[in-house]
Biopython code that builds the backbone (N, CA, C, O; Angstrom):
import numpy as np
from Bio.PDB.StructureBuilder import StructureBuilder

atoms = [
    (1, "UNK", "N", (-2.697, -122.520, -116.453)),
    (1, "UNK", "CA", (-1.281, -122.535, -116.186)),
    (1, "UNK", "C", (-0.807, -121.097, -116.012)),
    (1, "UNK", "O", (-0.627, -120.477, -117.060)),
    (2, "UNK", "N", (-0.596, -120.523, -114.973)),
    (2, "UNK", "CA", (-0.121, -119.365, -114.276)),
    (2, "UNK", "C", (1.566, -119.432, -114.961)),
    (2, "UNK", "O", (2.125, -120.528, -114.921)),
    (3, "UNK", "N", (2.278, -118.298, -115.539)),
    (3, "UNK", "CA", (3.531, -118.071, -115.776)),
    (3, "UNK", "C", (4.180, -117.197, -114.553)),
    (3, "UNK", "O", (3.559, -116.335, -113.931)),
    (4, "UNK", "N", (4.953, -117.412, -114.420)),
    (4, "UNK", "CA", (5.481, -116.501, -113.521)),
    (4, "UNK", "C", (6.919, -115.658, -114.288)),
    (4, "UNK", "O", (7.864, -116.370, -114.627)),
    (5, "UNK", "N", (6.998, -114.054, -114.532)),
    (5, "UNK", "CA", (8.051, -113.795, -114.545)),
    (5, "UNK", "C", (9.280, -113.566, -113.599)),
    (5, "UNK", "O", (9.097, -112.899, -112.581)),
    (6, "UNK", "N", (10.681, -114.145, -113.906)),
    (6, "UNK", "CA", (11.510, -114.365, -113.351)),
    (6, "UNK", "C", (12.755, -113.614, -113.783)),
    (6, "UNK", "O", (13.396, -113.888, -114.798)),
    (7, "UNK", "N", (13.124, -112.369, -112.687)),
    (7, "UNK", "CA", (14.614, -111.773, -113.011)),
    (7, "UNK", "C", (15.402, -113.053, -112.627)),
    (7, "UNK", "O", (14.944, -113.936, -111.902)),
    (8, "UNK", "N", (16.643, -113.061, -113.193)),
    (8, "UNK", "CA", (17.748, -114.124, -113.171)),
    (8, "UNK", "C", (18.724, -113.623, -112.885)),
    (8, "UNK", "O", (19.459, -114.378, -112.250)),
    (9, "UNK", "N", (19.284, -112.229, -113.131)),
    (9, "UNK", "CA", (20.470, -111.052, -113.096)),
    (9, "UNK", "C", (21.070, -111.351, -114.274)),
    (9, "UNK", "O", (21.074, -112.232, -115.134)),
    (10, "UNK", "N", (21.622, -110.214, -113.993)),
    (10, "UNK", "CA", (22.568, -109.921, -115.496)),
    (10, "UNK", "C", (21.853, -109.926, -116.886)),
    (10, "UNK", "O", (22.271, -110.306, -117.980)),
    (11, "UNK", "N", (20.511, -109.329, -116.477)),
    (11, "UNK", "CA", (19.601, -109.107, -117.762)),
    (11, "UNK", "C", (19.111, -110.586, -118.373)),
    (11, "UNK", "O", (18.634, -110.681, -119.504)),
    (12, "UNK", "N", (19.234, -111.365, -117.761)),
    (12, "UNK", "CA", (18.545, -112.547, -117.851)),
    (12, "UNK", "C", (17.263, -112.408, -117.163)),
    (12, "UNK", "O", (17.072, -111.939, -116.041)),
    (13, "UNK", "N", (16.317, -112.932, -118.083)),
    (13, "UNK", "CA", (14.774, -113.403, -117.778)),
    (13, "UNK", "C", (14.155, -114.875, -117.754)),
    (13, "UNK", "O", (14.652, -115.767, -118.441)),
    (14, "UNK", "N", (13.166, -115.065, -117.021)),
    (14, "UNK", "CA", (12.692, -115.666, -117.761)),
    (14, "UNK", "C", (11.418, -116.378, -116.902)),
    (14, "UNK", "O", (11.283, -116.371, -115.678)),
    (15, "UNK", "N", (10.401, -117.077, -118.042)),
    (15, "UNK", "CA", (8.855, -117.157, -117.389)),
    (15, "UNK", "C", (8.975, -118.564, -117.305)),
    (15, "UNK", "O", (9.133, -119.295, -118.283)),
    (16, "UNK", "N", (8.864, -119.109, -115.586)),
    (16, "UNK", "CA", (8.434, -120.220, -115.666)),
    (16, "UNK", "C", (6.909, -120.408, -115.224)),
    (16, "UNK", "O", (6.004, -119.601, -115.011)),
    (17, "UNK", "N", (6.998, -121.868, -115.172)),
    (17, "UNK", "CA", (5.793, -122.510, -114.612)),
    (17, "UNK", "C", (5.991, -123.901, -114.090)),
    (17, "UNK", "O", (6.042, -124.976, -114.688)),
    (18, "UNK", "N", (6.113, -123.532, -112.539)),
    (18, "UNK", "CA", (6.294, -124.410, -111.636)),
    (18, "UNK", "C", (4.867, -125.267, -110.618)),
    (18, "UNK", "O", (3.808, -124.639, -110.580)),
    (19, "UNK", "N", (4.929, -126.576, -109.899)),
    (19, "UNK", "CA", (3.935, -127.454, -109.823)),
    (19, "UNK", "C", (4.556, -128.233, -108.428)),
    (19, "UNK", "O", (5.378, -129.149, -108.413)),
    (20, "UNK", "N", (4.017, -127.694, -107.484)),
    (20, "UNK", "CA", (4.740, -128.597, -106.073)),
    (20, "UNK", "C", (6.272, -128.374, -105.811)),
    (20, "UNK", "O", (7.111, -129.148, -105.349)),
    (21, "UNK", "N", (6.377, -127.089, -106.243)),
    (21, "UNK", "CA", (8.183, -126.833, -105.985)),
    (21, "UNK", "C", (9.166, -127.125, -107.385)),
    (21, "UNK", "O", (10.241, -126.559, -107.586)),
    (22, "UNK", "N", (8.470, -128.244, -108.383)),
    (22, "UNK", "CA", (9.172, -128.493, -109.628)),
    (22, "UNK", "C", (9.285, -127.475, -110.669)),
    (22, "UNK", "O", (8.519, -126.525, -110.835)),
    (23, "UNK", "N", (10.408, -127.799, -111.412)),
    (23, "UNK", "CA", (9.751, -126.699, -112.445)),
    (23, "UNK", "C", (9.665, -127.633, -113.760)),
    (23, "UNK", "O", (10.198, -128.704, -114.049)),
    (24, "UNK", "N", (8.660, -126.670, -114.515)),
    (24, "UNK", "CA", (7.268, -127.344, -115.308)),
    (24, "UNK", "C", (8.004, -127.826, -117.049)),
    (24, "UNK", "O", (8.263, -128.786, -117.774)),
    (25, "UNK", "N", (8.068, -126.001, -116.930)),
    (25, "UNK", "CA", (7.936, -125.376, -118.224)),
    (25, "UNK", "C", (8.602, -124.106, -117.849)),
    (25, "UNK", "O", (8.380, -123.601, -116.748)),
    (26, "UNK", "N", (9.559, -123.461, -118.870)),
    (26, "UNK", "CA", (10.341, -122.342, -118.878)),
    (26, "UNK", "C", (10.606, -121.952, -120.662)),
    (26, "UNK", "O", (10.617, -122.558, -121.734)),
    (27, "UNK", "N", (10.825, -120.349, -120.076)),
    (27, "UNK", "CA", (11.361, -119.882, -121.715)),
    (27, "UNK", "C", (12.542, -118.558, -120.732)),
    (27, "UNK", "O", (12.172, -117.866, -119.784)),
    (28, "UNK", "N", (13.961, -118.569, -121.369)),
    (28, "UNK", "CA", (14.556, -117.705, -120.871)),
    (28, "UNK", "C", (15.021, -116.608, -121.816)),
    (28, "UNK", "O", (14.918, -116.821, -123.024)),
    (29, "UNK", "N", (15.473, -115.569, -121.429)),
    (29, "UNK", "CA", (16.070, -114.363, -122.535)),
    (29, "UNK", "C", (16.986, -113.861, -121.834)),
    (29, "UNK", "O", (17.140, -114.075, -120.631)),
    (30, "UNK", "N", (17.733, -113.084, -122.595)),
    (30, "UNK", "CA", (18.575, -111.844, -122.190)),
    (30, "UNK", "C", (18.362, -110.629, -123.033)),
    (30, "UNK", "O", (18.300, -110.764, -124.255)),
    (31, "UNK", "N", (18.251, -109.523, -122.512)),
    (31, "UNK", "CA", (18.035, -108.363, -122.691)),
    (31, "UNK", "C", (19.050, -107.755, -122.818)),
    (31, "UNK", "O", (19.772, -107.472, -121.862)),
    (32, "UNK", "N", (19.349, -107.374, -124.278)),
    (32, "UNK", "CA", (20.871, -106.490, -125.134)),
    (32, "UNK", "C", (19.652, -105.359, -125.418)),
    (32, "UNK", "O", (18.607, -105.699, -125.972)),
    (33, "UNK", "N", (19.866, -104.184, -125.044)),
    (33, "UNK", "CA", (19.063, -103.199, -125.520)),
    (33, "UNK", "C", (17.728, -103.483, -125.743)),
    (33, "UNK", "O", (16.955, -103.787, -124.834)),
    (34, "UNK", "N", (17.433, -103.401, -126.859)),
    (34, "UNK", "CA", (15.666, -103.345, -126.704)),
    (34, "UNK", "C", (15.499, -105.199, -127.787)),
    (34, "UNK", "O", (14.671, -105.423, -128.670)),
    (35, "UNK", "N", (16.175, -105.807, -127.462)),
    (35, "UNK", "CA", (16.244, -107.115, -128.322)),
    (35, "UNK", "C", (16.724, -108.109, -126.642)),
    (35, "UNK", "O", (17.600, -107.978, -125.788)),
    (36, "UNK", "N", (15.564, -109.072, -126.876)),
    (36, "UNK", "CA", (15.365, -110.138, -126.221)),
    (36, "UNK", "C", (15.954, -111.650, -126.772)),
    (36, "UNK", "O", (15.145, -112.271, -127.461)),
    (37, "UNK", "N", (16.794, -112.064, -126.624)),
    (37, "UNK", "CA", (17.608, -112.919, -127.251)),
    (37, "UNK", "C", (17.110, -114.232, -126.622)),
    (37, "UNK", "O", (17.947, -114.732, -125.871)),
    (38, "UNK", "N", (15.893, -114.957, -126.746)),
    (38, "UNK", "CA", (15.254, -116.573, -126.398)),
    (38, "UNK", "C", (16.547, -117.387, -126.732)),
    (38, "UNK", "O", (17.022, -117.596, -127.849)),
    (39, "UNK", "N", (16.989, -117.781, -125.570)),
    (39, "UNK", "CA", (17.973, -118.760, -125.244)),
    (39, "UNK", "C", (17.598, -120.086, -125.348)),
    (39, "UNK", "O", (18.107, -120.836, -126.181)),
    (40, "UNK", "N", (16.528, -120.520, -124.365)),
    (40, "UNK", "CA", (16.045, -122.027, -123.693)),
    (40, "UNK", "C", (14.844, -121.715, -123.843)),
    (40, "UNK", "O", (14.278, -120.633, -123.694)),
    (41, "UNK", "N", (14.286, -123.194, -124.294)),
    (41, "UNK", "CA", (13.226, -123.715, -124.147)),
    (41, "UNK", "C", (13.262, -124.935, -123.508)),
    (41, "UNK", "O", (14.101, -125.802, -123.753)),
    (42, "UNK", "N", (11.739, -125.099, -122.113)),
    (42, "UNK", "CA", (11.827, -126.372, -121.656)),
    (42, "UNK", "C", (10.687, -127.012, -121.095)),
    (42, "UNK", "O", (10.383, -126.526, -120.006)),
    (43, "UNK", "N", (10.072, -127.796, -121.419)),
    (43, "UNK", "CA", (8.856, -128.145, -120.988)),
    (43, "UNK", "C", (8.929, -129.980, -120.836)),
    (43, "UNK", "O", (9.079, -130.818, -121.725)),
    (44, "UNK", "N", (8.751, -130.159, -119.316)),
    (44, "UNK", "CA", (9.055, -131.516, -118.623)),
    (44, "UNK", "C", (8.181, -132.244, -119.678)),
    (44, "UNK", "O", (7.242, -131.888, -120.389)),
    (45, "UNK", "N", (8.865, -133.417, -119.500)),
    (45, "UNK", "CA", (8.179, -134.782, -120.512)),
    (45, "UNK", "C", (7.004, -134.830, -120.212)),
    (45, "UNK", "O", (6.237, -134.887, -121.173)),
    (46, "UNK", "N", (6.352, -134.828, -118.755)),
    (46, "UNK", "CA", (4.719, -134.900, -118.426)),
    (46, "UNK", "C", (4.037, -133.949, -118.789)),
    (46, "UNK", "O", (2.843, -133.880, -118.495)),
    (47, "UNK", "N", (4.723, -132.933, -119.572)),
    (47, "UNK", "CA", (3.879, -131.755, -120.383)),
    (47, "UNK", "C", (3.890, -131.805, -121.381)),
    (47, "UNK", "O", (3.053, -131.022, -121.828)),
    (48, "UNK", "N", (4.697, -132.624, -122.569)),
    (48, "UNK", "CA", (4.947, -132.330, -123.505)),
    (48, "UNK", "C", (3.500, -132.857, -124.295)),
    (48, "UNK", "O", (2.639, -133.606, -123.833)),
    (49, "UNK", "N", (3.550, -132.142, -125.760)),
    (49, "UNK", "CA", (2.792, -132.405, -126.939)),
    (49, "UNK", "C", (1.333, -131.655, -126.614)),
    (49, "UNK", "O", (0.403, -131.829, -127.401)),
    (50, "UNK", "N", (1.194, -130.972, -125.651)),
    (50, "UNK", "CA", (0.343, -129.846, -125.499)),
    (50, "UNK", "C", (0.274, -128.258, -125.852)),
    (50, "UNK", "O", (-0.371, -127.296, -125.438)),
    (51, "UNK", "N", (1.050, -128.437, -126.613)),
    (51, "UNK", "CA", (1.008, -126.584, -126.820)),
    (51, "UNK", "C", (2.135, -125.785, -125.965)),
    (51, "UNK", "O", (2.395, -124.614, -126.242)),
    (52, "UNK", "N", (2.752, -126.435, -124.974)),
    (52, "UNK", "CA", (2.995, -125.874, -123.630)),
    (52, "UNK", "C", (4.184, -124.734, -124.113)),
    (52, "UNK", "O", (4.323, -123.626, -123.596)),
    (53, "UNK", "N", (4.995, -125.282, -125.220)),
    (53, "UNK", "CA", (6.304, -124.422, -125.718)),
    (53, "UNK", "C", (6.292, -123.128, -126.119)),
    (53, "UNK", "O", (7.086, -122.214, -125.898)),
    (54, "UNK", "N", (4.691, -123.203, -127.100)),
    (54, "UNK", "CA", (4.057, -122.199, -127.754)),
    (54, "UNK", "C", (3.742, -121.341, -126.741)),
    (54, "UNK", "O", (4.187, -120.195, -126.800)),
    (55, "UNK", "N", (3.059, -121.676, -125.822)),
    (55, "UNK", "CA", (2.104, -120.699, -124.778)),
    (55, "UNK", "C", (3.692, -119.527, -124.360)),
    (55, "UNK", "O", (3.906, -118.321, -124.482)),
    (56, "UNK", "N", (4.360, -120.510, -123.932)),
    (56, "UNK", "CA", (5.630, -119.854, -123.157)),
    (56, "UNK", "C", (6.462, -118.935, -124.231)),
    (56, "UNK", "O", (7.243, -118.048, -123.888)),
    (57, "UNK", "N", (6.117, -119.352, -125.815)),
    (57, "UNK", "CA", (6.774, -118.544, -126.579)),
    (57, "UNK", "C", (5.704, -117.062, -126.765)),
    (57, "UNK", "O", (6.316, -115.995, -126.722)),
    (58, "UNK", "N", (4.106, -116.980, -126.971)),
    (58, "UNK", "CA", (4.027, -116.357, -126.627)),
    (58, "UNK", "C", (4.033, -115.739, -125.931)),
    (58, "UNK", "O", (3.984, -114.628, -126.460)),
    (59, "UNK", "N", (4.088, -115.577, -124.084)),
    (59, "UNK", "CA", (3.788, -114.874, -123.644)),
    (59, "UNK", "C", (5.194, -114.349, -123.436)),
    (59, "UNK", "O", (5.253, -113.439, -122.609)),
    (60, "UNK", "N", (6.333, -114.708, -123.991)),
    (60, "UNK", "CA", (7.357, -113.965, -124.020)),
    (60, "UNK", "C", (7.273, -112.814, -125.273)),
    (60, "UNK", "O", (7.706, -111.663, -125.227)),
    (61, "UNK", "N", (6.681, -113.387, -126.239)),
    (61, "UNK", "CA", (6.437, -112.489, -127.733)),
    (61, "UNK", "C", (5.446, -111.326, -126.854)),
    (61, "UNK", "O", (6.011, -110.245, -126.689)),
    (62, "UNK", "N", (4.327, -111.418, -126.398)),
    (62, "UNK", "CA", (3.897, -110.747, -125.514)),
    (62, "UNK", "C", (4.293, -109.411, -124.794)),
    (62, "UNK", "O", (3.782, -108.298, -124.912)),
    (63, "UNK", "N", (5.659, -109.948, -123.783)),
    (63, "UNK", "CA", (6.347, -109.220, -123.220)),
    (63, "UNK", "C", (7.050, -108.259, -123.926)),
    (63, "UNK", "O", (7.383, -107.150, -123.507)),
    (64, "UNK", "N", (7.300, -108.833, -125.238)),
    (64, "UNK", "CA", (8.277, -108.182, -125.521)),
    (64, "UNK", "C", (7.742, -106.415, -126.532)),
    (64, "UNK", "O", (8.342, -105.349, -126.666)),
    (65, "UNK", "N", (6.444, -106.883, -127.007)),
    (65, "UNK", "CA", (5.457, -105.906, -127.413)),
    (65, "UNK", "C", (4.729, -105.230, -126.226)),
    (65, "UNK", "O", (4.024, -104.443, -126.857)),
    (66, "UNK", "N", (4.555, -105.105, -125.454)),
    (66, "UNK", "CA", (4.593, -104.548, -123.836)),
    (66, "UNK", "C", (6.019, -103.587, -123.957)),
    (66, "UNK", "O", (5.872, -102.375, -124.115)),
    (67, "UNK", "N", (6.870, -103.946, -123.907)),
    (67, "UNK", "CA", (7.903, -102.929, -123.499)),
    (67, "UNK", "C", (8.209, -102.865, -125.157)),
    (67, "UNK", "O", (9.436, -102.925, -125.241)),
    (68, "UNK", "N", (7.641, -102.769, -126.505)),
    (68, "UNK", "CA", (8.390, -102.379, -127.667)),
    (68, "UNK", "C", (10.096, -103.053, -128.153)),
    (68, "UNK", "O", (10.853, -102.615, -129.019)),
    (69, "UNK", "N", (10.252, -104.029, -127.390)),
    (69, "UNK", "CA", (11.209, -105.096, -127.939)),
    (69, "UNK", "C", (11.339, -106.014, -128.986)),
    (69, "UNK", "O", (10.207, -106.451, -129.194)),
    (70, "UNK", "N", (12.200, -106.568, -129.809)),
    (70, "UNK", "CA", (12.479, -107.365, -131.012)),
    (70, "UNK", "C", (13.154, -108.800, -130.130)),
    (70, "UNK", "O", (13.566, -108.770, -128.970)),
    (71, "UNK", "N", (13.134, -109.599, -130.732)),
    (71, "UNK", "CA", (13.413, -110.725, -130.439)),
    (71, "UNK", "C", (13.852, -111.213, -131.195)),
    (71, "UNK", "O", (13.360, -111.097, -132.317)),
    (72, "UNK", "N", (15.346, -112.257, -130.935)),
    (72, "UNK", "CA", (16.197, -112.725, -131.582)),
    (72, "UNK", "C", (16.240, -114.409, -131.274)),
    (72, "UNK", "O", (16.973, -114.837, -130.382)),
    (73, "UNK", "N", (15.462, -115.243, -132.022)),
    (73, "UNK", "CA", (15.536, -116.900, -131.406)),
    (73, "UNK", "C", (17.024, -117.541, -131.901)),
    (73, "UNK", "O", (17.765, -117.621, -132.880)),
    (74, "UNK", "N", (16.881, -117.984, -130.307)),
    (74, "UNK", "CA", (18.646, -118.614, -130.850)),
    (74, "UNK", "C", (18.437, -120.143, -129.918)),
    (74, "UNK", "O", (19.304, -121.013, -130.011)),
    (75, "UNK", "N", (17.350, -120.322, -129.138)),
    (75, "UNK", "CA", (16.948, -121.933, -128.960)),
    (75, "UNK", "C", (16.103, -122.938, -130.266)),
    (75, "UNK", "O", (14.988, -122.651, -130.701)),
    (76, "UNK", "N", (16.716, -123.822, -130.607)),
    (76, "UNK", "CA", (16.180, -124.605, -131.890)),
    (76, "UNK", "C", (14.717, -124.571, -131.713)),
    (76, "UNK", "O", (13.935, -124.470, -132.658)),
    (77, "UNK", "N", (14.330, -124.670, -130.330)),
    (77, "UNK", "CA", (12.525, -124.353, -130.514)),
    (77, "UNK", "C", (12.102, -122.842, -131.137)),
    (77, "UNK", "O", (11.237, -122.663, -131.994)),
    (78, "UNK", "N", (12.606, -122.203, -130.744)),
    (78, "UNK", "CA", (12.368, -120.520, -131.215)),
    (78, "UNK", "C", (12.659, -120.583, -132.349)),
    (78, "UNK", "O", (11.619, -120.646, -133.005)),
    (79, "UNK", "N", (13.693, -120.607, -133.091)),
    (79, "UNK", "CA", (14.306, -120.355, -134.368)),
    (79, "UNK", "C", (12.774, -121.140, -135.334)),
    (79, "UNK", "O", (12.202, -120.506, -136.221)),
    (80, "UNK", "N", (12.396, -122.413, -134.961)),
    (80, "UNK", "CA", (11.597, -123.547, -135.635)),
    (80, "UNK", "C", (9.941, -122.433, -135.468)),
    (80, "UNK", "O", (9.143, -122.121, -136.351)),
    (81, "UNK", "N", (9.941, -122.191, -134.425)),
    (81, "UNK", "CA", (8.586, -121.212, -134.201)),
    (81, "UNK", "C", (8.574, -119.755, -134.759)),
    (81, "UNK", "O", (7.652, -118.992, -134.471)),
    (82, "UNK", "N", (9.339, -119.477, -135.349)),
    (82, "UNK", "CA", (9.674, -117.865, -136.043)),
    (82, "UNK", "C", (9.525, -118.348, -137.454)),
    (82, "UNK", "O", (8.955, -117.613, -138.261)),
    (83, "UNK", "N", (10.069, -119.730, -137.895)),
    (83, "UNK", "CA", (9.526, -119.472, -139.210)),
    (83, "UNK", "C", (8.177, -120.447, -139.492)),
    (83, "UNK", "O", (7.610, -120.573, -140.578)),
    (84, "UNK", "N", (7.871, -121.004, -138.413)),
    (84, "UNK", "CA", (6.534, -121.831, -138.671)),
    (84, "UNK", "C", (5.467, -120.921, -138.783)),
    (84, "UNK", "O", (4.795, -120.984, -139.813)),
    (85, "UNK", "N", (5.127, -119.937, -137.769)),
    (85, "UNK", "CA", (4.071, -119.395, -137.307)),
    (85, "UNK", "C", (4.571, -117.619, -137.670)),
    (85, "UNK", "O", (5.708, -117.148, -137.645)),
    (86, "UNK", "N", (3.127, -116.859, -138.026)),
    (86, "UNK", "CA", (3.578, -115.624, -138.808)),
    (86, "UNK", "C", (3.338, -114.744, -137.088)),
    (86, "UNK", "O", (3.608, -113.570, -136.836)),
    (87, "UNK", "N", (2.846, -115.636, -136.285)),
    (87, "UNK", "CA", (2.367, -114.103, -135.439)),
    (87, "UNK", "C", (3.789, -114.179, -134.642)),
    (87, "UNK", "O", (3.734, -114.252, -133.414)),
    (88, "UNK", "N", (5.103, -114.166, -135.312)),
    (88, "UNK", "CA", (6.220, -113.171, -134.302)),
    (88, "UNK", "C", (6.519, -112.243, -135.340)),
    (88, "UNK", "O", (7.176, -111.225, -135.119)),
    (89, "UNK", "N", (6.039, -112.565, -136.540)),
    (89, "UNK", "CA", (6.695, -111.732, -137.454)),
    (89, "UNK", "C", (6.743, -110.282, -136.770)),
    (89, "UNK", "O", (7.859, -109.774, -136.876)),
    (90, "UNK", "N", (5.688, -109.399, -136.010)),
    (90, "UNK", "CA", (6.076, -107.903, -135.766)),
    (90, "UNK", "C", (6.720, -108.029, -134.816)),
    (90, "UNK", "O", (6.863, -106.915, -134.313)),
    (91, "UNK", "N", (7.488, -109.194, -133.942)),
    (91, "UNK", "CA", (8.589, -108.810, -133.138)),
    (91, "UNK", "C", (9.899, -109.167, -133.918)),
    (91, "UNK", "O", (10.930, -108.540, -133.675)),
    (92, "UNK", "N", (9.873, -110.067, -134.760)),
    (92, "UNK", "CA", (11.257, -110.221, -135.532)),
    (92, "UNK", "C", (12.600, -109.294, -135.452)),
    (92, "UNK", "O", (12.378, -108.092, -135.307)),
    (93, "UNK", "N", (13.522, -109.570, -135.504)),
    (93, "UNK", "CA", (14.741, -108.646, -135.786)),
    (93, "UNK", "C", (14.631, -108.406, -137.757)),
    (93, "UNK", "O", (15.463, -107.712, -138.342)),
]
sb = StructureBuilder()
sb.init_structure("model")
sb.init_model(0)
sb.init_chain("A")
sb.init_seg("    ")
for serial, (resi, resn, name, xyz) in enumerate(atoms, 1):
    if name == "N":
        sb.init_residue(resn, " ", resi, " ")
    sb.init_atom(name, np.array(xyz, "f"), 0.0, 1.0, " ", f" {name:<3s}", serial, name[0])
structure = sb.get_structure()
């Protein structure tokens, strides 16, 4: 599953993963200074219960250690994945 990053403007991001023109799976942010604020999470019903949310949460956690950014989850999937799992802890706010 190829991500694609996506400018949106206005400091909006975000990585999808699209399939015949559809889109798949997405994670979006906005960029306030060096803090990435995970808005949305979305991964189509024919994807779900695979990991697919996670992948997209890392490779935003990813991004954000690439450019030295903190991340702030404010989609109920993010917020639920920051305290489930320890590996965002070094991007945390």
């Amino acid at each position: 599953m190829e991500l694609q990053l996506i400018e949106l403007g206005n400091d909006e991001f975000a990585y999808r993963y699209e399939e015949a023109g559809m889109l798949k799976a997405e994670i979006t942010w906005t960029e306030l200074a060096n803090v990435m604020v995970i808005e949305h999470t979305f991964v189509d019903e024919s994807m779900r219960n695979q990991g697919i949310a996670k992948k997209l949460l890392d490779r935003a956690a990813d991004y954000a250690r690439e450019h030295n950014y903190k991340m702030e989850p404010v989609c109920s999937y993010a917020v639920v994945a920051f305290d489930r799992y320890k590996d965002y802890d070094d991007v945390k706010i």
